[in-house]
C-alpha positions as CSV (number, residue, x, y, z in Angstrom):
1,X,56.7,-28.5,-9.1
2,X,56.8,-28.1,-12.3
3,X,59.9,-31.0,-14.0
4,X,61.7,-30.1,-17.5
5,X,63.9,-32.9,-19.4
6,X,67.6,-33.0,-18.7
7,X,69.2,-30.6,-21.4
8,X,72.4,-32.0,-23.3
9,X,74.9,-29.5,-21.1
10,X,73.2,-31.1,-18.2
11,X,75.7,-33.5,-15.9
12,X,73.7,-37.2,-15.8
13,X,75.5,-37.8,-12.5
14,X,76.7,-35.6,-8.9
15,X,78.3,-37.5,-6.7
16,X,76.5,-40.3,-5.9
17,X,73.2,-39.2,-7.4
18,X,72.1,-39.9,-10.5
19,X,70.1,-36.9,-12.3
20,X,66.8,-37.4,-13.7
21,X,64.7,-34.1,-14.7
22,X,65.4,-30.2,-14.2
23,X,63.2,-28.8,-11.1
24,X,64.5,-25.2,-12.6
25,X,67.0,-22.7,-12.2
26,X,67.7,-19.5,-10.7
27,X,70.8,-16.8,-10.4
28,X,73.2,-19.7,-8.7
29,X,73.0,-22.8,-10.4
30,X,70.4,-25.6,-11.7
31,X,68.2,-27.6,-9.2
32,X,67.9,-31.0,-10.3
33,X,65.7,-34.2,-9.4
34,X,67.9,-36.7,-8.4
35,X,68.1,-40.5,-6.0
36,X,70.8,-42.1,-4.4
37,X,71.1,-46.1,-4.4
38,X,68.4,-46.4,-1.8
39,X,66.1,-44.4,-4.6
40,X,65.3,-41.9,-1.8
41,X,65.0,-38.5,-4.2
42,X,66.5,-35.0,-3.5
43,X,66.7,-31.8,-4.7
44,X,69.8,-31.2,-5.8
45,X,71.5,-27.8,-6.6
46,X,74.7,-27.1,-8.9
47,X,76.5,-23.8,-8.8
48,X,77.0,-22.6,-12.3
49,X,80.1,-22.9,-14.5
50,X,80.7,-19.0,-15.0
51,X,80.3,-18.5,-11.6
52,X,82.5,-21.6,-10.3
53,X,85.5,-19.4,-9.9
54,X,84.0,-16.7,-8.9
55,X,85.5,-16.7,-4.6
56,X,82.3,-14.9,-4.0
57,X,79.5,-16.7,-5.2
58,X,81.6,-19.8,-3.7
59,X,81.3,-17.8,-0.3
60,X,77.5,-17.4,-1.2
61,X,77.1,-21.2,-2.1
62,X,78.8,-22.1,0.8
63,X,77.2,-19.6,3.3
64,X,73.8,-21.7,2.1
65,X,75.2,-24.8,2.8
66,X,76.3,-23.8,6.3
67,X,72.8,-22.2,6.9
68,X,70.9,-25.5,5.8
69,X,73.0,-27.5,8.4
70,X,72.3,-24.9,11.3
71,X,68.2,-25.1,10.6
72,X,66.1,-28.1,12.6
73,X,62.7,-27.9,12.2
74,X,60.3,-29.6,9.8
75,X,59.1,-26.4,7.8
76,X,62.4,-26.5,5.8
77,X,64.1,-29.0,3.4
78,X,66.7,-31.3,5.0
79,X,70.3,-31.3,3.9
80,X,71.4,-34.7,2.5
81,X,74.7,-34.3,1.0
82,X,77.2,-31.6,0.1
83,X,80.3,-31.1,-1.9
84,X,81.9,-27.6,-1.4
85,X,85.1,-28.0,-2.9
86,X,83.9,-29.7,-6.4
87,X,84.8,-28.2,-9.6
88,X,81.4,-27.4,-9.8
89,X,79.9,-27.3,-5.8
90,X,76.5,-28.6,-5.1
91,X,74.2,-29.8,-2.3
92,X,71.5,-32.0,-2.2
93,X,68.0,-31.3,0.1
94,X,65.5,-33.9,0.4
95,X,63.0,-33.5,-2.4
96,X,59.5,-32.0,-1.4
97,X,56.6,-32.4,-4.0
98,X,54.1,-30.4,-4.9
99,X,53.8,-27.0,-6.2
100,X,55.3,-23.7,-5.0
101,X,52.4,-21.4,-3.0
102,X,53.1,-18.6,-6.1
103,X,52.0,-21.7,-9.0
104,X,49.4,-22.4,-6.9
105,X,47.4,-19.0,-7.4
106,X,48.6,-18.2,-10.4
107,X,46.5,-22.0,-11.2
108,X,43.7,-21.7,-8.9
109,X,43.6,-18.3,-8.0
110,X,43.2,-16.6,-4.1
111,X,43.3,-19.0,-1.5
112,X,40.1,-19.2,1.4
113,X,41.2,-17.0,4.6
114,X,41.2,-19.9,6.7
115,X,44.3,-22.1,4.2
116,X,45.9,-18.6,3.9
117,X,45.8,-18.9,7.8
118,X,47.0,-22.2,8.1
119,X,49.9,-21.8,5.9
120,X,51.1,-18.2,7.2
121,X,51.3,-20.2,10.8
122,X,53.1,-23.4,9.6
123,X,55.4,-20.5,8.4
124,X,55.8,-18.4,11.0
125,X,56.8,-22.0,13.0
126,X,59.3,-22.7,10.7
127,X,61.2,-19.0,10.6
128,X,61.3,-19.8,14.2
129,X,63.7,-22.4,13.8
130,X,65.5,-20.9,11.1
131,X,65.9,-17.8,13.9
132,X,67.0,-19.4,16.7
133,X,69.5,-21.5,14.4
134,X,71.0,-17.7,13.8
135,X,70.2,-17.4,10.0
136,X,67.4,-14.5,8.1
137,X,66.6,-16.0,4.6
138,X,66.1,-12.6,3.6
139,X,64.5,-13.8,-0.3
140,X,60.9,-15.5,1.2
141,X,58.5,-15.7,-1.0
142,X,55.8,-17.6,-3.2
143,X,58.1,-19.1,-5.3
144,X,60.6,-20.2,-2.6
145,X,57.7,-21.8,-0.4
146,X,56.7,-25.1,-1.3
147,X,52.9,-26.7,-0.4
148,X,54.0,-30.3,0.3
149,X,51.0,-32.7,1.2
150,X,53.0,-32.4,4.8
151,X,52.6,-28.7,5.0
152,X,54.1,-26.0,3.5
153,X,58.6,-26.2,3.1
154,X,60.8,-23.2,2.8
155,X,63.5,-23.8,0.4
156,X,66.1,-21.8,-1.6
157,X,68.4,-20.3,1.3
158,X,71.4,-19.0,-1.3
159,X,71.4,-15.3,0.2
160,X,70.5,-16.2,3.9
161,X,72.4,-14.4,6.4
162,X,74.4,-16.1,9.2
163,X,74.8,-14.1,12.3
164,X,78.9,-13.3,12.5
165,X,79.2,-13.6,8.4
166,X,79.8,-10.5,6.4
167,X,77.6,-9.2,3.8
168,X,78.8,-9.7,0.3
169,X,76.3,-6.9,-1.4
170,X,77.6,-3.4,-1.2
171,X,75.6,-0.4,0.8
172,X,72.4,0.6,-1.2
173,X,72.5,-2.7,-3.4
174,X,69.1,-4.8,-2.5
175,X,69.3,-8.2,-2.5
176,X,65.7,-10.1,-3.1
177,X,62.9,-9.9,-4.9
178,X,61.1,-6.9,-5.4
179,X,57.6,-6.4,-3.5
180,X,59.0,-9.0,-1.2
181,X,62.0,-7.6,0.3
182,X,61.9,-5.5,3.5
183,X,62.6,-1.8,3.5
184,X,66.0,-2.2,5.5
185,X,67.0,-4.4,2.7
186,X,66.4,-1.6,0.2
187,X,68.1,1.0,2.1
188,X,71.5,-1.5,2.6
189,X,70.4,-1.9,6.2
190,X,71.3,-4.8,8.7
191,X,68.8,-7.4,8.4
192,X,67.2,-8.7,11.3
193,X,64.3,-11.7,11.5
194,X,61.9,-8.6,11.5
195,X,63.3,-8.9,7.8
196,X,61.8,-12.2,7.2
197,X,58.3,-11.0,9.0
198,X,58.1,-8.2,6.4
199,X,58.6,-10.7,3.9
200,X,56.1,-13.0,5.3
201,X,53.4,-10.3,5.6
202,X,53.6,-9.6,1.7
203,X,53.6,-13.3,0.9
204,X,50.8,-14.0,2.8
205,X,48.9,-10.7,1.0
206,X,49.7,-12.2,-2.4
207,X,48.5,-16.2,-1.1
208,X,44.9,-13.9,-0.1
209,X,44.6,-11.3,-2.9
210,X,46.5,-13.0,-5.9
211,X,48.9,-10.0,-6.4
212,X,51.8,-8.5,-4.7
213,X,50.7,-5.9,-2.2
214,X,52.9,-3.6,-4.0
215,X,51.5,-3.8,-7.4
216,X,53.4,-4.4,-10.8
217,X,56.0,-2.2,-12.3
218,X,60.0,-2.0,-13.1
219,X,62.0,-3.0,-10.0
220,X,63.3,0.7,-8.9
221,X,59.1,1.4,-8.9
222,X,58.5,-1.5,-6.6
223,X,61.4,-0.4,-4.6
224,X,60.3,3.1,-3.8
225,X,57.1,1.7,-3.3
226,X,58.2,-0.7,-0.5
227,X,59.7,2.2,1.0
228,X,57.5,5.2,0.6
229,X,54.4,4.0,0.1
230,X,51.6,1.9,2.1
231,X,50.8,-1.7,1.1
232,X,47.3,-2.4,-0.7
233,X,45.3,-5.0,1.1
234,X,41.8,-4.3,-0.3
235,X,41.8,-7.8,-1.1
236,X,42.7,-9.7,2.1
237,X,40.3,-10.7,4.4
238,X,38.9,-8.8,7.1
239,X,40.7,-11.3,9.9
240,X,43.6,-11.5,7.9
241,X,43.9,-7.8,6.7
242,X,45.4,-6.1,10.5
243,X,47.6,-8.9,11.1
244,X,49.4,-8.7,7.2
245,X,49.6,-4.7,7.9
246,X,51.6,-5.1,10.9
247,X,53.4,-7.1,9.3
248,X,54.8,-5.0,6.4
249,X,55.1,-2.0,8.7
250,X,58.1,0.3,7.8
251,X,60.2,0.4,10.9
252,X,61.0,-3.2,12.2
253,X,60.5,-2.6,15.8
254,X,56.6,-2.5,14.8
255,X,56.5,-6.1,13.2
256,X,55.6,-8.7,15.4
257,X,57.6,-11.5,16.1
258,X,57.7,-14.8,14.8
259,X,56.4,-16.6,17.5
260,X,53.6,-14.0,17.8
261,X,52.8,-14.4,14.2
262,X,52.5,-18.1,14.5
263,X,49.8,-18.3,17.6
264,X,48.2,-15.4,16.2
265,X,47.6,-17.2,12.5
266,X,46.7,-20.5,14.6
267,X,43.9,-18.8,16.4
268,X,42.7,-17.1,13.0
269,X,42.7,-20.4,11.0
270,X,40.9,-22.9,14.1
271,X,38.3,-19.7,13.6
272,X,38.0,-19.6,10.0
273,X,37.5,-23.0,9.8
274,X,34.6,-22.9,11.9
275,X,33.5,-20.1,9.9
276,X,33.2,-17.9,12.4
277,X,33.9,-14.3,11.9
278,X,36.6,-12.0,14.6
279,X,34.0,-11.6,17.1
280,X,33.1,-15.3,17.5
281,X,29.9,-15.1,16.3
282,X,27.9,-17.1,14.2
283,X,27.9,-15.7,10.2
284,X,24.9,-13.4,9.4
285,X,24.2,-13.4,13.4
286,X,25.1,-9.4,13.9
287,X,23.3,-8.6,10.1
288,X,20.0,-10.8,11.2
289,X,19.7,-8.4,14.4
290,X,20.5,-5.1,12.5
291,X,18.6,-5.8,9.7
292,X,15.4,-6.7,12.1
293,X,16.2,-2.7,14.3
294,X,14.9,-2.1,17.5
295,X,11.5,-4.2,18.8
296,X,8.2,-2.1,18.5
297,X,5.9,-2.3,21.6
298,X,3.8,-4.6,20.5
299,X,6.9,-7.0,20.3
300,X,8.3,-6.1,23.4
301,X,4.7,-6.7,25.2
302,X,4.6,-10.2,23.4
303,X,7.9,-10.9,25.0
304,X,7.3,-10.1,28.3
305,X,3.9,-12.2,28.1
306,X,6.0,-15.0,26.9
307,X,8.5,-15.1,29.7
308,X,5.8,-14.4,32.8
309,X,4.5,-18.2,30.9
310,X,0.8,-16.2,29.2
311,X,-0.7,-17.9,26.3
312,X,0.6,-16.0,23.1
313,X,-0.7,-16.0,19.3
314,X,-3.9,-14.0,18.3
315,X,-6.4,-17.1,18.7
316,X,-6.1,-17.3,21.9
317,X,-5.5,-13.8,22.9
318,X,-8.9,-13.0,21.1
319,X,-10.7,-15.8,23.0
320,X,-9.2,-14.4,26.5
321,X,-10.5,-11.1,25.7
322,X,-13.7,-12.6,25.2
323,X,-13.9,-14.1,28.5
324,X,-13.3,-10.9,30.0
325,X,-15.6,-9.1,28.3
326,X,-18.2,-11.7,29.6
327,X,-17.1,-11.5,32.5
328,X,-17.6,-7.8,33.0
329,X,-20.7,-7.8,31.5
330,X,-22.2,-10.5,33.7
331,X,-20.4,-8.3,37.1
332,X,-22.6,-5.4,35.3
333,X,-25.6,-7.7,35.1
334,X,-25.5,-9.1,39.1
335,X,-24.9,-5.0,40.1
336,X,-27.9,-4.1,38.0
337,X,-30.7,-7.3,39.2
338,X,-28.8,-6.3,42.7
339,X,-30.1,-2.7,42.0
340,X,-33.4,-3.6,41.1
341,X,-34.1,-6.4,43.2
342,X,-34.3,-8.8,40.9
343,X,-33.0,-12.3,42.3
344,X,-30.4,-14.1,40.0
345,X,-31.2,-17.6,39.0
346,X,-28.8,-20.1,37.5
347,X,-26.6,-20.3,41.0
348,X,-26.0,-16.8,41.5
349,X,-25.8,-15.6,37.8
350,X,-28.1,-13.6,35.9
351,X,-29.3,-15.5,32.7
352,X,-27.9,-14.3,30.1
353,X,-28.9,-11.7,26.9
354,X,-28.9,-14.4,24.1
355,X,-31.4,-16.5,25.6
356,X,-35.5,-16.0,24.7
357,X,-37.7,-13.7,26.9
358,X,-39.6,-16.4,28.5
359,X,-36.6,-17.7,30.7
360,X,-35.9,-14.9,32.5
361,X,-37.9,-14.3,36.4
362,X,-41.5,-12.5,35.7
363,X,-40.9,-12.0,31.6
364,X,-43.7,-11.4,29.9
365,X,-45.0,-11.6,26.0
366,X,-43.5,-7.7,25.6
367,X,-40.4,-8.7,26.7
368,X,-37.7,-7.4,24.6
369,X,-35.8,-9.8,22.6
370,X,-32.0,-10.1,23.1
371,X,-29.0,-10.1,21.1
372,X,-26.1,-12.6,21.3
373,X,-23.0,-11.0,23.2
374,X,-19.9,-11.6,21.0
375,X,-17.6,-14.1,22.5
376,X,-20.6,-16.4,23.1
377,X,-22.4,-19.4,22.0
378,X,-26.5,-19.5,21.3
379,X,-27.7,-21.9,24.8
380,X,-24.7,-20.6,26.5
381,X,-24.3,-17.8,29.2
382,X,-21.6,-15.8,29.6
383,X,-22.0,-14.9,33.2
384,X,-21.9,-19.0,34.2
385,X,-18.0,-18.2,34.8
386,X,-18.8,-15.7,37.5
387,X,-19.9,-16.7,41.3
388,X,-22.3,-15.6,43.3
389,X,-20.2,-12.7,44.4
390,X,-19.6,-11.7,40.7
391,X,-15.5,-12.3,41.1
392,X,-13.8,-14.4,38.4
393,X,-13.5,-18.3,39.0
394,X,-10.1,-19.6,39.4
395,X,-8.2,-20.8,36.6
396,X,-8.4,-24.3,35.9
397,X,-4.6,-24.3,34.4
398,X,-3.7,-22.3,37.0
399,X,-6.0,-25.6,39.5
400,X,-4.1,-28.2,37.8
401,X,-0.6,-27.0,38.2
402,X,-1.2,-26.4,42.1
403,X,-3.0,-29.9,42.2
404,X,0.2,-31.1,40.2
405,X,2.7,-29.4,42.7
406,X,0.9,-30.1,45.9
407,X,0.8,-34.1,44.6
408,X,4.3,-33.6,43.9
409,X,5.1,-32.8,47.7
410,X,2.6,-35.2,49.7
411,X,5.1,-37.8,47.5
412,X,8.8,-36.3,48.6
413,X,6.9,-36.1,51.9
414,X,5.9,-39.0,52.3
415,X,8.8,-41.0,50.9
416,X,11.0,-38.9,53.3
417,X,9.2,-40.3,56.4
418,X,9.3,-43.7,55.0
419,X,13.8,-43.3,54.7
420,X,13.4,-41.9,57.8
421,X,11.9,-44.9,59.1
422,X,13.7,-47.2,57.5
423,X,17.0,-45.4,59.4
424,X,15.9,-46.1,62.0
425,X,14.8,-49.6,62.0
C-alpha cells in the first residue's frame, strides 16, 4: 500500500496512537498509519471535519464500527480501538501490508487462473464470516481487498449493512462503486449476501482479465450496463469463466452461495496448480489424440500383434516372412520328390535350390543350375527347418518359455512336499 507524508492539516496524534504516514483517503475520512506504545501498527481511520456534524455520516461511521466488532474471521482486519463520540470519531484496524489486489494488476497485469483461484476462495471464506456475523459490505472490490503475505484482507466496511439497521440512501440512489455493485443495489433494492457474491464475481473477472467486466464509461453507462446488459469474460479462464458468470447473474436467487463459492474456487485452484485442465487431464493430452485422428489398419494390426506378445518392427517382421516363405517352399519341395519318387536326403528334407548340381541324388553334368531363394544364405537350406513330415518345427522361444514354466512348477512342487513334510515331522 501505497504511504504519502503527513500533510500540515493532518492530526500527529488520535488517542493513544501516534500518526506516522497517510495510507489514503476516501468519501469518510483519512486512513492513517499509526502504533500504540507497544509499536504494534494500525490502520487508523478519521471521519472528516465537514462531515463531523453531519448525524448521518456519524450513523454511517458508527454502523462500520459496529460491523467490524460483529466480524471473526481471519480474512478481515481486526478492530483495535474506537472512539465514536470524539470531536472527530475514528477507529483503528490492525494494519495489513501489502498492496490492494486492484494496484496489483494495474503493476503486473492479469493474474495466473490458479492465484486468481486461490484468492477468490480465501474470499469467499471470509464473506462467510462477515455473513453469519449479520453484515453485507455491499462496496467489495479491488481496491478494498488487500494481498497481505497472510492471504488476502477485506477492509473498508463504511457502507456495510447490519441486519435490523435502516438504510440511510434513498430509493433509486446506488451506493458503491460502479461495475462492482450488484443490480439490486442499482434499483434501491434490499441487499442480501447474494449482493456481496455479485460483487465478488466482478472482482474476481477484473483480478483475471485486467478490466472491469463492464467496461469503462461515465457511472449512469456502467449502471445500465450492470443492469441490462451481460458481463464480458472473454478474458477469464476457461475454469474460471462459468463460475464468475454465475456469479454476476441478474436475479440473486441464481448466484451461488458463499460457502459454495469457496469449495468450488478451492477445487479450481488445487487443479490449476497442478496444471491440469476441467477434465483432469494432463495438458495437450486430448490435442495429442485429436491431432493423431483415428488409427489406420496397419496401426491397429500392429497393436493387436503387440498385445497377443508377436515380435514388432519391420526387421523382424521381414525375417519372419522369410521363414515362411522357406518353409512353404521346402513343404512344395517334399510334395514334389514325394510325387516323383525321389527320396529326400539331409534327414527328411530336400536339398535345397542354392546349392550346386552335383549334391543333389542322381545329378548329372546337365543339371540345371539353381538360384538362391531370397531369405537364404549361400551353404544354407531353407527346408532344414521342416521335418520329415514337412510341418514347421516348434518354436524355440515358444521351447524356452515352456521349459522356463515347467522348471518353475517341479520347484513350487517340490518345495510344497518338502513344507508338507516338514508339518509333519
Amino acid at each position: 500500500m501505497a504511504m504519502m507524508r503527513l500533510r500540515r492539516e493532518d492530526p500527529r496524534i488520535v488517542g493513544t496512537f501516534r500518526l506516522h504516514r497517510r495510507l489514503g483517503a476516501g468519501g469518510m475520512g483519512v486512513v492513517y498509519l499509526g502504533s500504540d506504545r507497544r509499536g504494534q501498527r494500525v490502520a487508523l481511520k478519521v471521519i472528516r471535519p465537514d462531515l463531523a456534524e453531519d448525524q448521518e455520516f456519524r450513523s454511517r461511521f458508527a454502523r462500520e464500527v459496529s460491523a467490524a466488532r460483529r466480524i471473526r474471521g481471519g480474512c478481515t482486519a481486526r478492530l483495535v480501538a474506537a472512539d465514536l463520540d470524539a470531536e472527530r470519531p475514528w477507529f483503528a484496524t490492525q494494519y495489513v501490508p501489502g498492496p490492494s489486489l486492484h494496484d496489483r494488476v494495474a503493476e503486473e497485469g492479469p493474474l495466473r487462473a490458479s492465484d486468481v483461484a486461490g484468492i477468490g476462495a480465501a474470499l469467499s471464506e471470509g464473506l462467510v464470516a462477515v455473513h453469519e456475523a449479520g453484515v453485507v459490505h455491499r462496496d467489495l472490490k479491488p481496491s478494498n481487498i488487500l494481498l497481505s503475505p497472510k492471504g488476502p484482507r477485506i477492509i473498508d466496511f463504511g457502507i456495510a449493512w447490519a441486519t435490523g439497521a435502516s438504510t440511510l440512501t434513498h430509493v433509486g440512489t446506488a451506493v458503491g462503486s460502479p461495475g462492482f455493485l450488484a443490480p439490486e443495489q442499482v434499483r434501491g433494492a434490499a441487499v442480501t449476501p447474494a449482493t456481496d457474491v455479485f460483487s465478488l464475481g466482478a472482482t474476481l473477472a477484473y483480478a483475471a482479465m485486467g478490466d472491469s467486466p463492464f467496461g469503462h464509461g461515465s457511472s449512469e453507462v456502467m449502471l445500465y450496463r450492470v443492469v441490462h446488459e451481460e458481463p464480458q469474460l472473454h478474458g477469464v479462464p476457461d475454469a474460471l469463466a462459468p463460475l464468475v458468470r454465475a456469479c454476476l447473474a441478474k436475479d440473486p436467487e441464481e448466484r451461488p452461495s458463499t460457502l459454495q463459492l469457496s469449495m468450488r474456487l478451492k477445487e479450481i485452484a488445487a487443479r490449476e496448480a497442478q496444471g491440469l485442465p476441467a477434465s483432469g487431464r494432463p495438458p495437450g493430452q486430448r490435442e495429442r489424440v485429436e491431432e493423431r485422428g483415428p488409427a489406420r489398419p496397419t496401426e491397429r494390426y500392429t497393436e493387436r500383434t503387440t498385445e497377443r506378445g508377436l515380435e514388432r518392427g519391420p526387421e523382424r517382421g521381414s525375417e519372419r516372412a522369410h521363414e515362411r516363405g522357406a518353409d512353404r517352399s521346402t513343404e512344395r519341395s517334399v510334395d514334389r520328390a514325394t510325387e516323383r519318387g525321389d527320396r529326400p536326403t539331409g534327414g527328411g528334407s530336400r536339398p535345397s535350390a542354392s546349392r550346386p548340381s552335383s549334391s543333389r541324388t542322381g545329378g548329372g553334368q546337365g543339371a540345371r543350375p539353381q538360384r538362391s531363394r531370397p531369405g537364404t544364405r549361400p551353404g544354407t537350406r531353407p527346408g532344414s527347418r521342416a521335418t520329415s513330415t514337412g510341418r514347421r518345427p516348434a518354436n524355440p522361444r515358444l521351447l524356452r518359455q515352456r521349459l522356463f514354466v515347467f522348471v518353475v512348477v517341479t520347484l513350487v512342487v517340490a518345495l510344497g512336499i518338502a513344507a508338507a513334510q516338514a508339518l509333519q515331522g
